[in-house]
PDBQT receptor file of N, H, CA, C and O in Angstrom, charges set to zero:
ATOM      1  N   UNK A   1      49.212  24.740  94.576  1.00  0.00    +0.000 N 
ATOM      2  CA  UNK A   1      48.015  25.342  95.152  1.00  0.00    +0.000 C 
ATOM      3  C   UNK A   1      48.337  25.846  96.562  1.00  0.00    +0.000 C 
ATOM      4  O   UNK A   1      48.727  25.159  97.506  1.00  0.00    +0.000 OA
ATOM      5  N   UNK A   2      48.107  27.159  96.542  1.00  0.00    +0.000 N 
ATOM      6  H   UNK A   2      47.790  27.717  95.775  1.00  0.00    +0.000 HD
ATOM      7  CA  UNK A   2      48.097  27.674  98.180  1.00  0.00    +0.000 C 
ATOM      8  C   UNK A   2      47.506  27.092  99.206  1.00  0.00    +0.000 C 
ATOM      9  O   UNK A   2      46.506  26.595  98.688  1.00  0.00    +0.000 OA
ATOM     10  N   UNK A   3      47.487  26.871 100.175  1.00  0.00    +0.000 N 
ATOM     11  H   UNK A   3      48.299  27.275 100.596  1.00  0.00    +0.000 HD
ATOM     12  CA  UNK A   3      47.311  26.650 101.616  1.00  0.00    +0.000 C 
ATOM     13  C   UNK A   3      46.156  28.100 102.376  1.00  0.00    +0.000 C 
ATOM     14  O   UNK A   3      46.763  29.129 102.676  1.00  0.00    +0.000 OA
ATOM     15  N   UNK A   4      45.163  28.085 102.538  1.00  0.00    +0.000 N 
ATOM     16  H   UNK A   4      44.670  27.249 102.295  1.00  0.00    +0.000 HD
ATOM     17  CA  UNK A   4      44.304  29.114 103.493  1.00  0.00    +0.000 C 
ATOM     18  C   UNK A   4      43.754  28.831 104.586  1.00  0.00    +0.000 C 
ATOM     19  O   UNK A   4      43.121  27.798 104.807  1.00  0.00    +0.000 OA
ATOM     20  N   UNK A   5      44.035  30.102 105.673  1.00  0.00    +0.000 N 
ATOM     21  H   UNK A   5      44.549  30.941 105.493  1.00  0.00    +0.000 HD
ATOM     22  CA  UNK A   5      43.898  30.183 107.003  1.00  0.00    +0.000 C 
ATOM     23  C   UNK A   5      42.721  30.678 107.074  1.00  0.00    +0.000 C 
ATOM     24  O   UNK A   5      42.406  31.658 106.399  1.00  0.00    +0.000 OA
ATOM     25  N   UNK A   6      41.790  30.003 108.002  1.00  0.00    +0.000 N 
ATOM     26  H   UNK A   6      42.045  29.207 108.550  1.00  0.00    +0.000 HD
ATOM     27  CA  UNK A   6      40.841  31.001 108.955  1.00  0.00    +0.000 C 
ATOM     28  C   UNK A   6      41.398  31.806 109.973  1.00  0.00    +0.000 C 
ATOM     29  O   UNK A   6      42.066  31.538 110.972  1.00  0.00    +0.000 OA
ATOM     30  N   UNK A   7      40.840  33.163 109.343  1.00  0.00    +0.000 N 
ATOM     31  H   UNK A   7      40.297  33.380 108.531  1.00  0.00    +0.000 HD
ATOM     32  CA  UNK A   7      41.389  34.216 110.169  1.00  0.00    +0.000 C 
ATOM     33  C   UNK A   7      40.880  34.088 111.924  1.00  0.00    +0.000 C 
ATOM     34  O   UNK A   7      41.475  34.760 112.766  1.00  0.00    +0.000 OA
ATOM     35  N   UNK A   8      39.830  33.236 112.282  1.00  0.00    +0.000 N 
ATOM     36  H   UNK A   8      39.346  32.690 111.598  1.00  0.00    +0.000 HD
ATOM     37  CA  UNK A   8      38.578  33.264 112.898  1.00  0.00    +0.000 C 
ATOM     38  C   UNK A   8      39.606  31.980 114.188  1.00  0.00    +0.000 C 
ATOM     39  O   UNK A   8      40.268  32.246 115.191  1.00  0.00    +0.000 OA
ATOM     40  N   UNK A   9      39.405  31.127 113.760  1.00  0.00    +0.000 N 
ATOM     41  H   UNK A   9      38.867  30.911 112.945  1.00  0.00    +0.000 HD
ATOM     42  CA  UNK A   9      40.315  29.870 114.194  1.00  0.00    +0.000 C 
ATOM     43  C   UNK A   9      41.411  29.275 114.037  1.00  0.00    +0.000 C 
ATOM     44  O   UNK A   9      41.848  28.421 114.809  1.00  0.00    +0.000 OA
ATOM     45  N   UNK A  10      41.971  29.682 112.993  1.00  0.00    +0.000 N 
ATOM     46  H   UNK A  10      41.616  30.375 112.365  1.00  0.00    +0.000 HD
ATOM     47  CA  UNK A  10      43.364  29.247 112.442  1.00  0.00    +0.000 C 
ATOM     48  C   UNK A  10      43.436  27.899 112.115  1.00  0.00    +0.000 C 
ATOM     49  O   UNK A  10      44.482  27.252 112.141  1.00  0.00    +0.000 OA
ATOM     50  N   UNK A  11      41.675  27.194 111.622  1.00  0.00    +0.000 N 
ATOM     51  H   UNK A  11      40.824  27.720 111.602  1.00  0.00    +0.000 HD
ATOM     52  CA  UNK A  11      42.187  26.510 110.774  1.00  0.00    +0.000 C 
ATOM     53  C   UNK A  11      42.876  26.485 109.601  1.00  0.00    +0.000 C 
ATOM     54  O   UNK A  11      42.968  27.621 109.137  1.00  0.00    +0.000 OA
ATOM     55  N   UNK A  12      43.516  25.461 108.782  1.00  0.00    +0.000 N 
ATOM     56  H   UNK A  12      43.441  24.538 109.160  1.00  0.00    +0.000 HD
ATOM     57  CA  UNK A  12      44.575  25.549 107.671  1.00  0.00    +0.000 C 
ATOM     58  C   UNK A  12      43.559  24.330 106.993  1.00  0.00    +0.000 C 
ATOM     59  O   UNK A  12      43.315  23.172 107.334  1.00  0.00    +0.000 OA
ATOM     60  N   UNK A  13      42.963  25.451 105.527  1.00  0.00    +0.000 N 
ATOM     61  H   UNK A  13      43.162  26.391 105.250  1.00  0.00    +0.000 HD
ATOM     62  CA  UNK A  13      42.871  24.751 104.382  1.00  0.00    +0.000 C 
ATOM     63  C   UNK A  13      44.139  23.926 103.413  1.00  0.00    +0.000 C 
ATOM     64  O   UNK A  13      44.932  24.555 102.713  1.00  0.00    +0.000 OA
ATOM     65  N   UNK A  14      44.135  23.049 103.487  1.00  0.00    +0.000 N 
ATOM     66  H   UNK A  14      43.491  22.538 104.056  1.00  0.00    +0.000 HD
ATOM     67  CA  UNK A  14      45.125  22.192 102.310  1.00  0.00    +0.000 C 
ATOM     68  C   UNK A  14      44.480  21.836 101.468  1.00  0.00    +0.000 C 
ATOM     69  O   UNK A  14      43.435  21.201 101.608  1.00  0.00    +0.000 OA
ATOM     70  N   UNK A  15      45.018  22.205 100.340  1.00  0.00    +0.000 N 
ATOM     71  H   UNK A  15      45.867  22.721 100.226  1.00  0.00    +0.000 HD
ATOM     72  CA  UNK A  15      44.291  21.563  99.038  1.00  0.00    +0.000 C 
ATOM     73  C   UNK A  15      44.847  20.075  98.985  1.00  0.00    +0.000 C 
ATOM     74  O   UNK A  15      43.991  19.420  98.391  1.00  0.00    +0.000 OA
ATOM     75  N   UNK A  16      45.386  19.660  99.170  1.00  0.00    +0.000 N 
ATOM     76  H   UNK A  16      46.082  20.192  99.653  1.00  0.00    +0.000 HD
ATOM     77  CA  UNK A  16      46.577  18.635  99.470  1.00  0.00    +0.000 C 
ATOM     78  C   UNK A  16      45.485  17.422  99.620  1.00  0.00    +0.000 C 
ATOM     79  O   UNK A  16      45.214  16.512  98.835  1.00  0.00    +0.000 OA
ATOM     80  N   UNK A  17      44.845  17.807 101.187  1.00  0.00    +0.000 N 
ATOM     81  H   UNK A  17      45.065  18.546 101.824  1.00  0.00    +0.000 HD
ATOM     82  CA  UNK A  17      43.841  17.107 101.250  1.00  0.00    +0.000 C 
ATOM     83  C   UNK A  17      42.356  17.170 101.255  1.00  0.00    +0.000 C 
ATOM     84  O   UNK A  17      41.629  16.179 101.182  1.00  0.00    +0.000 OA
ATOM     85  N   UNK A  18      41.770  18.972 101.386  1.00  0.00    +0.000 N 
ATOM     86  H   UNK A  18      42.360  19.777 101.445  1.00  0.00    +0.000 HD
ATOM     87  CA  UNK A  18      40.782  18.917 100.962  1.00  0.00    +0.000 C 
ATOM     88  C   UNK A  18      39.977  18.823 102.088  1.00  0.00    +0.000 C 
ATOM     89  O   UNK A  18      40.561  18.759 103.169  1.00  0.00    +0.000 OA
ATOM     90  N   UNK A  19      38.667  18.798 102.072  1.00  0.00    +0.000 N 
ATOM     91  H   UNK A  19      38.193  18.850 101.193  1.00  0.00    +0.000 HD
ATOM     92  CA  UNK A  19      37.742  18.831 103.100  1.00  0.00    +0.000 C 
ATOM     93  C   UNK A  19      36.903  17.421 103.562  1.00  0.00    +0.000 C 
ATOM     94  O   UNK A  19      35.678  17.486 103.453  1.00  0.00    +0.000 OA
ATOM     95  N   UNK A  20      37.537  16.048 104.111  1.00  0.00    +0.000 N 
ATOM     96  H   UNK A  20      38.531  15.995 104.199  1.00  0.00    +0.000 HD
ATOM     97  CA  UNK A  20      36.313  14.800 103.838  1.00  0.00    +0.000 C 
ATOM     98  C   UNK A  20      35.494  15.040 104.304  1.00  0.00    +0.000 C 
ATOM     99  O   UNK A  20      34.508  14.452 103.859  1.00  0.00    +0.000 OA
ATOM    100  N   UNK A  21      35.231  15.987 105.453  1.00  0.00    +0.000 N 
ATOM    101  H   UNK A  21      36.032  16.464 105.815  1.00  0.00    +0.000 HD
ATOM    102  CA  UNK A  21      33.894  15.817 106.417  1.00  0.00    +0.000 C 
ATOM    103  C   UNK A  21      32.634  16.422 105.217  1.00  0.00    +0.000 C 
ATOM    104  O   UNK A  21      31.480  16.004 105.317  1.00  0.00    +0.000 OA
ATOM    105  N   UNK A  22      33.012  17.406 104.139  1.00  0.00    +0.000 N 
ATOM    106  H   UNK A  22      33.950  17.745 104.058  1.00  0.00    +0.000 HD
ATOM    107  CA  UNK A  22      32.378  18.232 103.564  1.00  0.00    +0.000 C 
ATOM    108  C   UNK A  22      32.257  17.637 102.138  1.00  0.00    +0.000 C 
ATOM    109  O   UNK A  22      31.560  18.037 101.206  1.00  0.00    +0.000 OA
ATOM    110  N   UNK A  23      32.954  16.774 102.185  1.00  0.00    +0.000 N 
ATOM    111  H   UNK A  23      33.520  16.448 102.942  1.00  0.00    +0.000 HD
ATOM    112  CA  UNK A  23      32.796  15.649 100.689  1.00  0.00    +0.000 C 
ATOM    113  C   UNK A  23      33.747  16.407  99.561  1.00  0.00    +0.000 C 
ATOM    114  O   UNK A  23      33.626  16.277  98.343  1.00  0.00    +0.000 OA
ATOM    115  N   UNK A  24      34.904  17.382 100.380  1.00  0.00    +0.000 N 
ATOM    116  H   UNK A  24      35.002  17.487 101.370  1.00  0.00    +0.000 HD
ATOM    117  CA  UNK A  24      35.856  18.049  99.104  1.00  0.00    +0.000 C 
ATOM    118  C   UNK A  24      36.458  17.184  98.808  1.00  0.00    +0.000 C 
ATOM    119  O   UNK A  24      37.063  16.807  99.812  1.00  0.00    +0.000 OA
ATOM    120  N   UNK A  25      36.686  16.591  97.991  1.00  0.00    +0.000 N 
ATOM    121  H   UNK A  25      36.195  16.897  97.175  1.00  0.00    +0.000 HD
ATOM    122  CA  UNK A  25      38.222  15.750  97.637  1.00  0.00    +0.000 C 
ATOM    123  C   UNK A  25      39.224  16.475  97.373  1.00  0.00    +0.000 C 
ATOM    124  O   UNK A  25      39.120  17.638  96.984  1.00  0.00    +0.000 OA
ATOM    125  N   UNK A  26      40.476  15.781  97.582  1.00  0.00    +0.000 N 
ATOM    126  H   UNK A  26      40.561  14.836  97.899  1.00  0.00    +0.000 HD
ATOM    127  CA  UNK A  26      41.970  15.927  97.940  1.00  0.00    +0.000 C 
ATOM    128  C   UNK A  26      41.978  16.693  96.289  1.00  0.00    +0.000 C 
ATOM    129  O   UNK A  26      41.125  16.452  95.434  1.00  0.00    +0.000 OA
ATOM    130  N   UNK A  27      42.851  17.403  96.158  1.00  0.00    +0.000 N 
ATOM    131  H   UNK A  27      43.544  17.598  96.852  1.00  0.00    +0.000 HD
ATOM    132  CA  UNK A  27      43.270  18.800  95.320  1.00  0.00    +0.000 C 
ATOM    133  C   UNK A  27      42.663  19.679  94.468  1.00  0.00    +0.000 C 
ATOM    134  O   UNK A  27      43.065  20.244  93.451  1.00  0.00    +0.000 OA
ATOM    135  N   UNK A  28      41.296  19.705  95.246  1.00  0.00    +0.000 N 
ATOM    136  H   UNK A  28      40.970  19.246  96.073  1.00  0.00    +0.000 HD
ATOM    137  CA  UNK A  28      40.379  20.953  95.180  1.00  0.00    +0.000 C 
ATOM    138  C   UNK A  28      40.766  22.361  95.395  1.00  0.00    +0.000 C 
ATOM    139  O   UNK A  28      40.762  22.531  96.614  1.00  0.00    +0.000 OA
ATOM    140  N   UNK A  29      41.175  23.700  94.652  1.00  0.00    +0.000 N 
ATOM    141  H   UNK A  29      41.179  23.562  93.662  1.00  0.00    +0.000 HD
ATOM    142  CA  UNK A  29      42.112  24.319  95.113  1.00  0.00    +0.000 C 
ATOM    143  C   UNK A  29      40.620  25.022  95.828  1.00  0.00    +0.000 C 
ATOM    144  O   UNK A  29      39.421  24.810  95.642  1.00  0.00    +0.000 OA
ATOM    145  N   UNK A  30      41.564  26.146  96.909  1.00  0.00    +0.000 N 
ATOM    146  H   UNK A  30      42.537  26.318  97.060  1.00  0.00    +0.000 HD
ATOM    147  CA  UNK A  30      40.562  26.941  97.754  1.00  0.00    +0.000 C 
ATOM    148  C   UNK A  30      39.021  27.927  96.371  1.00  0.00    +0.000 C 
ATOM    149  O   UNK A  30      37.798  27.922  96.231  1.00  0.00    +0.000 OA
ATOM    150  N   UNK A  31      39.874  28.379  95.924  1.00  0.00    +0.000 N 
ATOM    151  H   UNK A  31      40.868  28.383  96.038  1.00  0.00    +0.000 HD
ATOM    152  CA  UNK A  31      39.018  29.295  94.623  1.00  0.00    +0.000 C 
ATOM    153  C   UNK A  31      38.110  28.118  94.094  1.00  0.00    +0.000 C 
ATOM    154  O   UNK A  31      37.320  28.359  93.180  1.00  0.00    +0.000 OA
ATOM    155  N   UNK A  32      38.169  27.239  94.472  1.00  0.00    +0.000 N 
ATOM    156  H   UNK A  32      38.810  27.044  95.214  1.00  0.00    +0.000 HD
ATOM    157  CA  UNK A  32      37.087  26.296  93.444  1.00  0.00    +0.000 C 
ATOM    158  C   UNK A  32      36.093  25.369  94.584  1.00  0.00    +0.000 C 
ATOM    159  O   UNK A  32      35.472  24.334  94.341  1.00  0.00    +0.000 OA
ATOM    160  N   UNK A  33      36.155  25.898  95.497  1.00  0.00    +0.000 N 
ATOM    161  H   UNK A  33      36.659  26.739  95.695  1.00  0.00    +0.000 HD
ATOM    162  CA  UNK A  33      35.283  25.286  96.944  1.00  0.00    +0.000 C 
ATOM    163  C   UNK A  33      34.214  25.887  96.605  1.00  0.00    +0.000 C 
ATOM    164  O   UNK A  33      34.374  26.859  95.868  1.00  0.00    +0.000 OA
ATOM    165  N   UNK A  34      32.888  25.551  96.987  1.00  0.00    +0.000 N 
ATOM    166  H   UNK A  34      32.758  24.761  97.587  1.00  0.00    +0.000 HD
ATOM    167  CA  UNK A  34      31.632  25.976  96.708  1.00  0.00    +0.000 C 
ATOM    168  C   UNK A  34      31.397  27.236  97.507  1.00  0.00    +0.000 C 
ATOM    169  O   UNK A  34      31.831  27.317  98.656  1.00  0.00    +0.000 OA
ATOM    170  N   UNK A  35      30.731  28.213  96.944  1.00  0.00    +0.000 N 
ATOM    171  H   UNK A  35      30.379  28.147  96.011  1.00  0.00    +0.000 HD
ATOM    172  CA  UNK A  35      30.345  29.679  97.817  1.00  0.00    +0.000 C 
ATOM    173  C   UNK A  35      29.555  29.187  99.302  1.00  0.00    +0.000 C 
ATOM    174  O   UNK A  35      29.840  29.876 100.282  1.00  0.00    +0.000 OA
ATOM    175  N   UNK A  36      28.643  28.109  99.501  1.00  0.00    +0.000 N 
ATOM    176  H   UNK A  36      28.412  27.550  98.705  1.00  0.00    +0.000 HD
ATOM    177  CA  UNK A  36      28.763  28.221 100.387  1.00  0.00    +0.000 C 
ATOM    178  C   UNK A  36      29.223  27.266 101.322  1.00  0.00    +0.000 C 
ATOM    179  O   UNK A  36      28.510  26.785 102.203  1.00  0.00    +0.000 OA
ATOM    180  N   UNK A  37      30.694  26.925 101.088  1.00  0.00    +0.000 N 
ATOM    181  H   UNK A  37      31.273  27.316 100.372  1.00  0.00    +0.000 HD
ATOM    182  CA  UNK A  37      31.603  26.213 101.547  1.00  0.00    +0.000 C 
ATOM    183  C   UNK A  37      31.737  27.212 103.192  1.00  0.00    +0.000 C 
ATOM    184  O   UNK A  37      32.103  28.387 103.233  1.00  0.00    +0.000 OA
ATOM    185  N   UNK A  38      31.331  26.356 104.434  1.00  0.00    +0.000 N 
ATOM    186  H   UNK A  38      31.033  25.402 104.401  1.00  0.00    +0.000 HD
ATOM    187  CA  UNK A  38      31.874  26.939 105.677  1.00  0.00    +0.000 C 
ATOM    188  C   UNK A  38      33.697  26.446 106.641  1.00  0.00    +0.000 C 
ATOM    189  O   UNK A  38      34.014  25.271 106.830  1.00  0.00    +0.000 OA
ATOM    190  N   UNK A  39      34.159  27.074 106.870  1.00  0.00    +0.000 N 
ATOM    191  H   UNK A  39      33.901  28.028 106.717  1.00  0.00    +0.000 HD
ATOM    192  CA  UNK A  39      35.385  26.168 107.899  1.00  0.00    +0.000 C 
ATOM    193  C   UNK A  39      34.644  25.638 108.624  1.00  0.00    +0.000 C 
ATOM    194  O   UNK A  39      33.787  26.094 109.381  1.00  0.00    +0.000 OA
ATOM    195  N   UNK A  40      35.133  24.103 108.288  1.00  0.00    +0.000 N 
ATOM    196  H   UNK A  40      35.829  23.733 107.674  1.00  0.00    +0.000 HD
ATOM    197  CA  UNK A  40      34.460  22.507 109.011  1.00  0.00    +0.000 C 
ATOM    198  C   UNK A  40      34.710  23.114 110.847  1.00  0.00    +0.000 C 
ATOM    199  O   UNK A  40      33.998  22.683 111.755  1.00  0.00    +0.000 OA
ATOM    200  N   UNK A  41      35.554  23.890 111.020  1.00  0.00    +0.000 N 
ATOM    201  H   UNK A  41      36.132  24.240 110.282  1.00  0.00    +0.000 HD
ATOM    202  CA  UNK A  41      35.936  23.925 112.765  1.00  0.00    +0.000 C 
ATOM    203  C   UNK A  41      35.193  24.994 113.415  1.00  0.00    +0.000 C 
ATOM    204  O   UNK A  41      35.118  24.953 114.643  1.00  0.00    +0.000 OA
ATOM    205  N   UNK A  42      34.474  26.209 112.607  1.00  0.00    +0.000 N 
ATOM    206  H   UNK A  42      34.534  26.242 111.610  1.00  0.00    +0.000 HD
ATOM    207  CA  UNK A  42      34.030  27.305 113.617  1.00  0.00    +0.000 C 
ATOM    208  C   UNK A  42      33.224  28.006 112.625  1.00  0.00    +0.000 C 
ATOM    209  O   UNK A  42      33.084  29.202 112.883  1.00  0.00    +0.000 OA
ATOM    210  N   UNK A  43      32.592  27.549 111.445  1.00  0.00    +0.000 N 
ATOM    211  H   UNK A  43      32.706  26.578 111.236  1.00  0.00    +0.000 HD
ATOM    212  CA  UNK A  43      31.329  28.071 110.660  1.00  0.00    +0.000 C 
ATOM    213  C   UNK A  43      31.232  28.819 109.737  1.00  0.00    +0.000 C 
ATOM    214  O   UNK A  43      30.386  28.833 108.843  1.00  0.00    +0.000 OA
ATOM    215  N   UNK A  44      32.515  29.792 109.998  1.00  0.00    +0.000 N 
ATOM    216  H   UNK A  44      33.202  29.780 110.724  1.00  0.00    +0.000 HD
ATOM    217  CA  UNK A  44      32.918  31.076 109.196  1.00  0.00    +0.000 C 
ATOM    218  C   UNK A  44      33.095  31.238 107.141  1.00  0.00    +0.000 C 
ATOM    219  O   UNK A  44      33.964  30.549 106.605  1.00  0.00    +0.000 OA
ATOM    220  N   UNK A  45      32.500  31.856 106.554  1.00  0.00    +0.000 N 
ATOM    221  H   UNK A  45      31.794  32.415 106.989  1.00  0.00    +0.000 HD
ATOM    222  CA  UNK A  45      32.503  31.962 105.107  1.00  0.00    +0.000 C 
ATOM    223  C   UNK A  45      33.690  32.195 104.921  1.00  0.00    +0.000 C 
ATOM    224  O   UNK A  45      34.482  32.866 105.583  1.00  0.00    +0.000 OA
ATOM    225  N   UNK A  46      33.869  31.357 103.557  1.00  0.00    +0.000 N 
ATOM    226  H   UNK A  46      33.225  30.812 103.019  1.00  0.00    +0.000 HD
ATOM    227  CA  UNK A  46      35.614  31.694 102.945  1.00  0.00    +0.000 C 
ATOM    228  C   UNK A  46      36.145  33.095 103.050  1.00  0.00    +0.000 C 
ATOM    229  O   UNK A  46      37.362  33.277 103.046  1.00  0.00    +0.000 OA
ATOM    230  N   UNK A  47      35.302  34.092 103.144  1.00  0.00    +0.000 N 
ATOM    231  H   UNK A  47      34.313  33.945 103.148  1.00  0.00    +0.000 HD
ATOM    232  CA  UNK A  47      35.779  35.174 102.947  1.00  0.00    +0.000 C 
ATOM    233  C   UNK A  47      36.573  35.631 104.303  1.00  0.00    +0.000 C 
ATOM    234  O   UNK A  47      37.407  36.537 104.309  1.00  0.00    +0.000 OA
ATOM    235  N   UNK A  48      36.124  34.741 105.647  1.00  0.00    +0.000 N 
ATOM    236  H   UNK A  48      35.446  34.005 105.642  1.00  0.00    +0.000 HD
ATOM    237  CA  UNK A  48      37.227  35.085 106.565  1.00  0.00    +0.000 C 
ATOM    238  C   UNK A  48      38.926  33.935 106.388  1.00  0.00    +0.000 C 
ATOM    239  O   UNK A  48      39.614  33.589 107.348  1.00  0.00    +0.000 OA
ATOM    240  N   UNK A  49      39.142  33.657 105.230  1.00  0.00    +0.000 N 
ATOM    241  H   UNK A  49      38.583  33.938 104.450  1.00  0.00    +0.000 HD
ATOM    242  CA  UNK A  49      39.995  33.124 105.189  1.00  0.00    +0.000 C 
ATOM    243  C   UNK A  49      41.125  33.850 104.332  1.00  0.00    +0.000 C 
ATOM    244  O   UNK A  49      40.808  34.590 103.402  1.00  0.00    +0.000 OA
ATOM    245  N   UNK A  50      42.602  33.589 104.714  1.00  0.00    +0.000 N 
ATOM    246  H   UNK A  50      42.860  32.988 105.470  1.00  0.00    +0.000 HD
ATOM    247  CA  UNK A  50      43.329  34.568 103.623  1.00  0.00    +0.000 C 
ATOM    248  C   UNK A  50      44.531  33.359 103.526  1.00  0.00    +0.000 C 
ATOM    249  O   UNK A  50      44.696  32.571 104.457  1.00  0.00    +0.000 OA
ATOM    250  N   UNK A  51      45.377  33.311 102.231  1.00  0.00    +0.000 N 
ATOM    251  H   UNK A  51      45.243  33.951 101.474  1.00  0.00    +0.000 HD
ATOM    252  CA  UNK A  51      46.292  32.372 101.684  1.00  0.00    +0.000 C 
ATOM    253  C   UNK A  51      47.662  32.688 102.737  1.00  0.00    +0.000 C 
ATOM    254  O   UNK A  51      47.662  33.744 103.369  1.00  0.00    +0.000 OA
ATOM    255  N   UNK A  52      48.795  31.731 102.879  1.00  0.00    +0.000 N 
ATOM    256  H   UNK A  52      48.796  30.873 102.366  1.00  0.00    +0.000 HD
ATOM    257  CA  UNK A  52      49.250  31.559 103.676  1.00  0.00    +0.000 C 
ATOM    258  C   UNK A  52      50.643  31.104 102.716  1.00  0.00    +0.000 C 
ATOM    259  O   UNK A  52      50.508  30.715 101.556  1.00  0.00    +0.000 OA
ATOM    260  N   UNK A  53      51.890  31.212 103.347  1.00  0.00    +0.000 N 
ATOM    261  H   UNK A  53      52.000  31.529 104.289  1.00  0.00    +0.000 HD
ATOM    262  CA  UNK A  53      53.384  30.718 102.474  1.00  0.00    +0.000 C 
ATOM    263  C   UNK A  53      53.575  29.580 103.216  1.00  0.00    +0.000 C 
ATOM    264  O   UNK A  53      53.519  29.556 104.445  1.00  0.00    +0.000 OA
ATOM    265  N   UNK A  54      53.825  28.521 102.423  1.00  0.00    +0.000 N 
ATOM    266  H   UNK A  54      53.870  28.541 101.424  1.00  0.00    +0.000 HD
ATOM    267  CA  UNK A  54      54.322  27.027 102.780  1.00  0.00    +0.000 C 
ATOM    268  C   UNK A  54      55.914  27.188 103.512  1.00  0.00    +0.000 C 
ATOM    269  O   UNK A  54      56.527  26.187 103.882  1.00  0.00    +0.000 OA
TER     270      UNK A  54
């Protein structure tokens, strides 16, 4: 599973571990996060996020 960046903050989604503050559990891939899933650090919709190379 890919790894996605907020373009906004540069947080780094890991599916690895997932979102706890947001109740994702660990290997939730990004495509399967809820639509209105926000980045836990600065608010922004998935759609400012783009996949990233390990």
């Amino acid at each position: 599973m890919k790894k996605y960046k907020c373009l906004m903050c540069g947080y780094i989604y890991d599916p690895a571990i997932g979102d706890p503050e947001s109740d994702i559990e660990a290997g939730t891939a990004f495509e399967d996060l809820p639509d209105d899933w926000v980045c836990p650090d600065c608010g922004v919709g998935k759609d400012e996020f783009e996949p990233i190379e390990d």
